[in-house]
N, C-alpha and C positions, 0 to 999 in steps of 0.2 A: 582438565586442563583449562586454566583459564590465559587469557590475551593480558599483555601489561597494562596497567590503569595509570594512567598519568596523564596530565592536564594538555590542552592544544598549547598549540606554539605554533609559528611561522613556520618552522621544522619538517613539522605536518604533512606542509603543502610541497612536497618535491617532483619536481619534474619526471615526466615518462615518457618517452614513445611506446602512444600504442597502437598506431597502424591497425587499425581496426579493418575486418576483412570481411567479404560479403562470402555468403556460401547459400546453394540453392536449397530451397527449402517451403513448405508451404506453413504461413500465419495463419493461423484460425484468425477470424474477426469475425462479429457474429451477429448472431441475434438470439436468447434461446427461450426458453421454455420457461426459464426463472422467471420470463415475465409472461404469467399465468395472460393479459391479454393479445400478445401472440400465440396463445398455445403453446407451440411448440417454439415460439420465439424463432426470432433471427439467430442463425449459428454462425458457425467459423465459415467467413467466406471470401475475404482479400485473400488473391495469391499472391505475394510477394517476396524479394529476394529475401531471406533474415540473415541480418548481420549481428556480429556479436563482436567483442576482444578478442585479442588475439591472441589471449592466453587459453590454453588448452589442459590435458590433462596428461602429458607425457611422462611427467616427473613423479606420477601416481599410478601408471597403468601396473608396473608390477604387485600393487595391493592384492588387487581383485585375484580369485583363482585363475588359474592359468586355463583353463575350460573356455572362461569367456574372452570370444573375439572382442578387443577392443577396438580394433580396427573398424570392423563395422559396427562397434555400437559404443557412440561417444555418450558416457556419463554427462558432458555438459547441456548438454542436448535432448538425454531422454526422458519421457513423460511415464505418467502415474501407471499407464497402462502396459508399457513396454518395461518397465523394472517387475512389474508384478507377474509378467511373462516370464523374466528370467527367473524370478526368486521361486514362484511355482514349479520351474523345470528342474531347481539345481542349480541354474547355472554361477550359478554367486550366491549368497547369504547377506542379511542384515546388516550381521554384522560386518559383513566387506564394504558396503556402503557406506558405512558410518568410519572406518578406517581409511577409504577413498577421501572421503569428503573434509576429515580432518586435515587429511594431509593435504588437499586443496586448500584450505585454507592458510594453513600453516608457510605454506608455496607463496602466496599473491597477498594475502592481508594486509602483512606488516611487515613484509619482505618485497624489496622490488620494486612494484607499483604504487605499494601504500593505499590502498583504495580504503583502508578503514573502514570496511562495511560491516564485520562483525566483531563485535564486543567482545565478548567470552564465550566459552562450548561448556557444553554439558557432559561433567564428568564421569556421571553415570549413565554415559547415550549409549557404550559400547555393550556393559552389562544387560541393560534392556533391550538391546539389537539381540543379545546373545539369547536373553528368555523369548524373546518374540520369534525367532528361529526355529526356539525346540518346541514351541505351541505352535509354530504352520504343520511341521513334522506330526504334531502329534493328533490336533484336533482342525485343523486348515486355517485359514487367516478367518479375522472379526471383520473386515472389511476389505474393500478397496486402497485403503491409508495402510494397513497393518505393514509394518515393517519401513514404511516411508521413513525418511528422516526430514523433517522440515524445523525452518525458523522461527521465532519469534522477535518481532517488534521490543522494543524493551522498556515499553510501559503497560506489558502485558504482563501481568504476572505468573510467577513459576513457585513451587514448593520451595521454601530456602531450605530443607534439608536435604535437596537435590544437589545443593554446594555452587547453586547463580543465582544473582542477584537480580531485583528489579526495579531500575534508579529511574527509567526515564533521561538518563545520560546525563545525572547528577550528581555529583560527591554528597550530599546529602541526603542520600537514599541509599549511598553505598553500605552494606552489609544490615539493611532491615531489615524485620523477620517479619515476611508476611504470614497470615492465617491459614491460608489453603492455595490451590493455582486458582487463575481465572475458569470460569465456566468453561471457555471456549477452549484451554488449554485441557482442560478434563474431559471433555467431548471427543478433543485429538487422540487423549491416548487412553481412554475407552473402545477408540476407533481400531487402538493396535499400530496408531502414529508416534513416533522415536521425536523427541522435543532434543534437536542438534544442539541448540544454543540459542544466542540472543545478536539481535540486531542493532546497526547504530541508529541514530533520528537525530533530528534537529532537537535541540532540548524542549523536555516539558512537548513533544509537538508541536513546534515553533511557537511557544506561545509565552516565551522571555522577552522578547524586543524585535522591533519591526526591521531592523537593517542589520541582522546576523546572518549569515552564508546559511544556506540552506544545509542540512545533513551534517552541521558542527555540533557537538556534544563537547562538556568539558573532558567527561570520561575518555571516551570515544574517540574526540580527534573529530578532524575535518574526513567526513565520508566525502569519495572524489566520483566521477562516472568515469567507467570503462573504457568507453570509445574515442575518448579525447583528453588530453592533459587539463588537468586542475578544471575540468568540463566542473558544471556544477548537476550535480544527481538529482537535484527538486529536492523536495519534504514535504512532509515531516518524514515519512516512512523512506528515508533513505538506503538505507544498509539493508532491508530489506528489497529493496528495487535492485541496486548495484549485487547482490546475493545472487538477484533470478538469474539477471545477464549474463552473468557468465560460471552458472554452474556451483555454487557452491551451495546448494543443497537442489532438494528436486520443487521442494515447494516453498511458500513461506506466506506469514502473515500481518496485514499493518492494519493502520487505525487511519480514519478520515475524518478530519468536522468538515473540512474543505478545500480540497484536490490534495492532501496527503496521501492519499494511496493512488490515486488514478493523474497527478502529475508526475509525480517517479515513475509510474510506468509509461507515460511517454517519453520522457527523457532518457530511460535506459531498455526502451523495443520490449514491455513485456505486456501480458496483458492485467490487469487491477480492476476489481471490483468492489466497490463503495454499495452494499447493501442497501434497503429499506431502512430505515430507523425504526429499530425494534426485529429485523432478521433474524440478529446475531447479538448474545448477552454482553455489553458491556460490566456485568460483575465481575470485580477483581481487576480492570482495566486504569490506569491513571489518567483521567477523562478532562479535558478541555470544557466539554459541554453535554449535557443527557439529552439534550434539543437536536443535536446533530449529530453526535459521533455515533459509528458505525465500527466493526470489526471485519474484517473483507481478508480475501486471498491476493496472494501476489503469485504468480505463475505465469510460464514460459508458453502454454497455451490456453486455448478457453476451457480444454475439455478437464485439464487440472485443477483448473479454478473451481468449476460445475462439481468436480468429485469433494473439494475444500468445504464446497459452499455446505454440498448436501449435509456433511456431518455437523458442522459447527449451528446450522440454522436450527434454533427446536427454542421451545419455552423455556425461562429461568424464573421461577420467582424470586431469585436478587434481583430480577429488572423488569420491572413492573411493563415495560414498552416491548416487551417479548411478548404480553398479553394480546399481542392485537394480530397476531400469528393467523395464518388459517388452520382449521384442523388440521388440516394436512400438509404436510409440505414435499414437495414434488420432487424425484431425483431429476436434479437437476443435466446430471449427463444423459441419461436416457432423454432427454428431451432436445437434447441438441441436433436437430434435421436439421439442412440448407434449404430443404422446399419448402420451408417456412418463410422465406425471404418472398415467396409468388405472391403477388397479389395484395402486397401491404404496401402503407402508404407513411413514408420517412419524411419528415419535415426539416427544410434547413435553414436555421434561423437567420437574422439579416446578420453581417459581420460587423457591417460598419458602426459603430455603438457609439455613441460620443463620450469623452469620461472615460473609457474603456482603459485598465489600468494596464493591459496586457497588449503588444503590439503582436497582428497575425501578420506575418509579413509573405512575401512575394514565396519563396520553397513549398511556406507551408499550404498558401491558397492552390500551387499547383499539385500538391500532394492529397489533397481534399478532394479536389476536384476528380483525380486519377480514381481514388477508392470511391468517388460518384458516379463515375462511370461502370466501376462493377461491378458495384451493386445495382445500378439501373438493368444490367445485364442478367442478372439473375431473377426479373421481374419483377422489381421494387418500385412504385412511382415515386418517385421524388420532388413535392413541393416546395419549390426557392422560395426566398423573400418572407419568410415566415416572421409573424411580428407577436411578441409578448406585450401586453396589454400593458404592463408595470412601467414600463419603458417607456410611456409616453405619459405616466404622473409623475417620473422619478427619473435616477440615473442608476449607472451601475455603480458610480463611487458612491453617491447616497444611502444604496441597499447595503454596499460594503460597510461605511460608518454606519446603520443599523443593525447590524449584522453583528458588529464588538459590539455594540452596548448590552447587548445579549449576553455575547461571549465574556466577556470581562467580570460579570456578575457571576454566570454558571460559574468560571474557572474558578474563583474564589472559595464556593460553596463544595466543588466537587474536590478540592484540590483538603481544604480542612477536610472532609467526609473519607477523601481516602486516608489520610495522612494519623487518622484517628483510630484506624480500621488496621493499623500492624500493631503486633503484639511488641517490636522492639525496634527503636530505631537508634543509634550507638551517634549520629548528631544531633542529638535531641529536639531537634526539627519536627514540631508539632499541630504548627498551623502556615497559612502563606505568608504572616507575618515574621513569622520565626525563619522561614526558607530564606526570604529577601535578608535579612539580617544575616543568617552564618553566609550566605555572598557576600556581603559586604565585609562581614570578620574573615573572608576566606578567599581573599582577591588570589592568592597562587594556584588554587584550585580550580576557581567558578569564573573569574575573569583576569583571563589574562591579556594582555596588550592586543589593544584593538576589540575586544569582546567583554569591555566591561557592559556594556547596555542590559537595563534588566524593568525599563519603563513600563512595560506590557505590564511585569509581574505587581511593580504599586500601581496603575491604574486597577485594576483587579482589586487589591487591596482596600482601595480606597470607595470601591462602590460600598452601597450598604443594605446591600440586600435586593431578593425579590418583590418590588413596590408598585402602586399603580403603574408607574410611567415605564417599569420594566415589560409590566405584561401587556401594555399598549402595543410595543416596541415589537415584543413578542411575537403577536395575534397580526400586526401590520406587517412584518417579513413573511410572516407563513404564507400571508395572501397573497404578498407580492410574489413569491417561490410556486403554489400552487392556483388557487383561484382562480389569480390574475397573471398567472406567471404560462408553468408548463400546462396545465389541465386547461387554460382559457387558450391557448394556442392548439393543444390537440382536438379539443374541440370544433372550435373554430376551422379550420382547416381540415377535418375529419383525418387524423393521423393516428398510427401506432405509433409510434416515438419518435425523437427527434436526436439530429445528429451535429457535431459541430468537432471542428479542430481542438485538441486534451487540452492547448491553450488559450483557449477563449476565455468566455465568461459564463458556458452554460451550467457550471459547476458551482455557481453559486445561489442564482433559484432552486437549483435541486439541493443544492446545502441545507438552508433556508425553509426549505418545505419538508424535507425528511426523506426525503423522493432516494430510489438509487442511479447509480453513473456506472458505466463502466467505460473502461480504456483498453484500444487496442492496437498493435502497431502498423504505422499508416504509412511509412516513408521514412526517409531518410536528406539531411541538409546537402544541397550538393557541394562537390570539396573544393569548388570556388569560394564558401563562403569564408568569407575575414571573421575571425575571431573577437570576438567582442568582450571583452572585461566589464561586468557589472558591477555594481556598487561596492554587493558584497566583498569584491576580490575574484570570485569564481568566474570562468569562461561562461558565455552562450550570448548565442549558439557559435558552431564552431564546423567546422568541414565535418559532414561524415554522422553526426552525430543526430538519431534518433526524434523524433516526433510522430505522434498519436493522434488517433479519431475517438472520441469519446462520445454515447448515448445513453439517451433518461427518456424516464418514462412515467409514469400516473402513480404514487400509492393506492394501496386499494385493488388498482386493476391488476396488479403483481406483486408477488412477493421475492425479490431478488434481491 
């Protein structure tokens, strides 16, 4: 079954009431073990209310067998370890999940609310529920994942004889035949993980034009957020964030160069984690940058993420930055204690930043402050006022404009490298030059009114390669990100990691140096606030609607 493919429009963006509803519940936030120097790291430890949409799963409860209470056990809701409970008992199959979850989507997609968060399904999800079924039966599950259904990002690549495509939410990648799946997708379902379908993004992972809505794809449509009308959901890994929120699979996966996966999860209450550079294989991936991009989980809690991470992290020789792996890599759930929070020491950097491209405003300082307080309660010291060394030769917009000149050169080189790498492409789109051009010959498709902008993709174009003044540029963000960045403040201040609100700016030293982030949910806007219209057209903030705490930490001293 695939979703209609047709170009955005104004159309798109249709109004919803979604009365988004608080329901008790506890958030992991954390701290864990993936970062080898806490040990056992920081685990799930804010308790706070979780709220989600208010779309539920009543219009699918007769799927499942009739055995299982659905009453007490909402599929929007449950995690890696409570499905794997039931599927061990009986109480449902594979296959019912994957029948469930269709029909969720088929419900809210592109009926209703329009949230456009997934692309297409996979037509052969049900068949493979159905042999992953009769192998629990017969010889017991390959892992923890076996029988999951989860997402994909949709510049992740899939088998095209699995009958879905992998465009990056482009008409010009629509129906190329890739070579094999990505690593990380082959890891999934060696795991005994069901690949549901594909996710929407900002196109290319926003990396068209600097004032396009976030989460707009031409394929795809404008992906919306849950908890508030024409809310904007972040990106690039949008349709994957708006997916977790509100149930339409159990797990899912995005890509980050820089707050792609760990802004969508503050903006839609889930948790994201932005790995190591070099955790998780970028082969097969349509990449932004090999300097920064990462492959990361998206999930509704940490201990989901933790089971995502274990599988997908291992060496690839298609990605040379896998080499830096330790022998070993840790299960990451088993490492998740809260007593890990005793006796460490969190850093929180100063907010006030001059330059600073992102405003923290009044909700979210109170909302920080709340989740500092308990964490301090769990026995965490927490040093204020913490100051990065970079920040006082540079700005944050300076590091940002060093930061493209990087990017703009990778994308170019990664973008020919993949585009070379499919056995068939039916737009005959063969380098970035050739992309930019059938846009231009394909205005009904690739830009439609209001979204012609495609600037990003000729600066890109127009570099000329990896030159002195590139690896200058290089070698000087890495320092600023690590050296002089996060490693000269952890130092400095004797810290295990440092913490700051998902929309700050700490996510760009850790971009910048390779370092990982993760996002977890911290709060919510109170429904006093006025709705704000951005640039894009898209809402934020808005009543009601979601905000994150996000933490990084040292290369080297973790691998997470």
């Amino acid at each position: 079954m695939k979703f209609p493919r047709r170009p955005a429009s104004a159309e798109h963006n249709r109004k919803r009431p979604l009365n988004a509803k608080r329901q008790s519940g506890s958030v992991e936030l954390f701290r864990n073990a993936m970062y080898g120097l806490l040990c056992a790291g920081l685990v799930g430890f804010l308790s706070f209310h979780y709220r989600r949409g208010t779309f539920c799963f009543k219009s699918c409860k007769t799927v499942l067998v009739s055995s299982l209470d659905l009453d007490s056990f909402d599929l929007s809701d449950a995690s890696i370890l409570e499905l794997q409970n039931g599927l061990d008992k009986g109480l449902f199959s594979s296959a019912d999940l994957v029948k469930v979850y269709f029909s969720r989507i088929e419900e809210i997609n592109l009926k209703g609310p329009t949230l456009r968060a997934v692309l297409e399904l996979n037509p052969q999800a049900l068949s493979v529920a159905s042999a992953l079924d009769a192998e629990r039966k017969m010889t017991g599950k390959r892992s923890m994942l076996h029988g999951i259904p989860i997402l994909l990002k949709d510049n992740i690549r899939t088998n095209y004889w699995e009958g879905m495509n992998t465009t990056a939410g482009s008409y010009a990648l629509l129906g190329s035949v890739v070579p094999r799946d990505a690593q990380v997708v082959k890891l999934l379902r060696d795991a005994g993980a069901i690949i549901l379908g594909k996710t929407n993004l900002s196109e290319f992972a926003e990396f068209r034009a600097y004032n396009l809505p976030s989460g707009w794809s031409p394929i795809g449509g404008q992906c919306t957020n849950a908890f508030y009308e024409e809310a904007s959901p972040s990106g690039s890994s949008s349709g994957s964030a708006v997916s977790m929120s509100i149930g339409l699979a159990t797990v899912a996966l995005g890509t980050e160069t820089d707050t792609s996966i760990t802004r969508p999860a503050s903006h839609n209450n889930i948790v994201g984690i932005k790995p190591t550079l070099g955790l998780t294989s970028r082969s097969g991936v349509i990449l932004t940058s090999e300097h920064e991009d990462s492959v990361g989980p998206m999930a509704r809690t940490v201990s989901d993420a933790a089971i995502v991470l274990s599988v997908i992290a291992q060496v690839d020789p298609n990605d040379n930055y896998t080499f830096a792996q330790p022998n070993h890599i840790p299960n990451y759930l088993k490492a998740l204690n809260i007593a890990a929070l005793q006796d460490k020491r969190i850093g929180v950097p100063t907010l006030d930043i001059p330059n600073m491209f992102t405003d923290i405003g009044t909700p979210t300082i109170e909302a920080f402050e709340n989740a500092i307080r308990v964490i301090e309660n769990l026995g965490t010291t927490i040093v204020r006022g913490v100051k990065l060394p970079f920040l006082q030769e540079t700005n944050i917009a300076q590091l940002f404009a060093d930061q493209l000149v990087v990017l703009e050169v990778d994308f170019k080189i990664q973008m020919n490298k993949y585009l070379a790498s499919l056995i068939d492409n039916p737009s005959g789109v063969q380098t970035l030059a050739d992309l930019i051009q059938f846009n231009d010959r394909h205005p009904e498709l690739e830009k439609p009114r209001g979204y012609e902008a495609q600037e990003v993709l000729i600066n890109s174009e127009a570099t000329t390669g990896r030159n002195s003044t590139y690896y200058k540029v290089l070698e000087h963000n890495i320092q600023a990100g690590s050296g002089k960045g996060i490693d000269a403040a952890l130092s400095r201040y004797q810290l295990d990691a440092l913490i700051a609100p998902a929309v700050g700016w700490l996510t760009l030293p850790a971009a910048v140096a390779g370092y990982p982030i993760i996002t977890v949910p911290m709060g919510f806007y109170p429904e006093s606030t006025i709705p704000q219209t951005t640039t894009t057209g898209l809402v934020w903030p808005a009543p009601g609607v979601p905000m994150g705490l996000s933490l990084s930490d040292q290369l080297g001293l973790n691998m997470t």
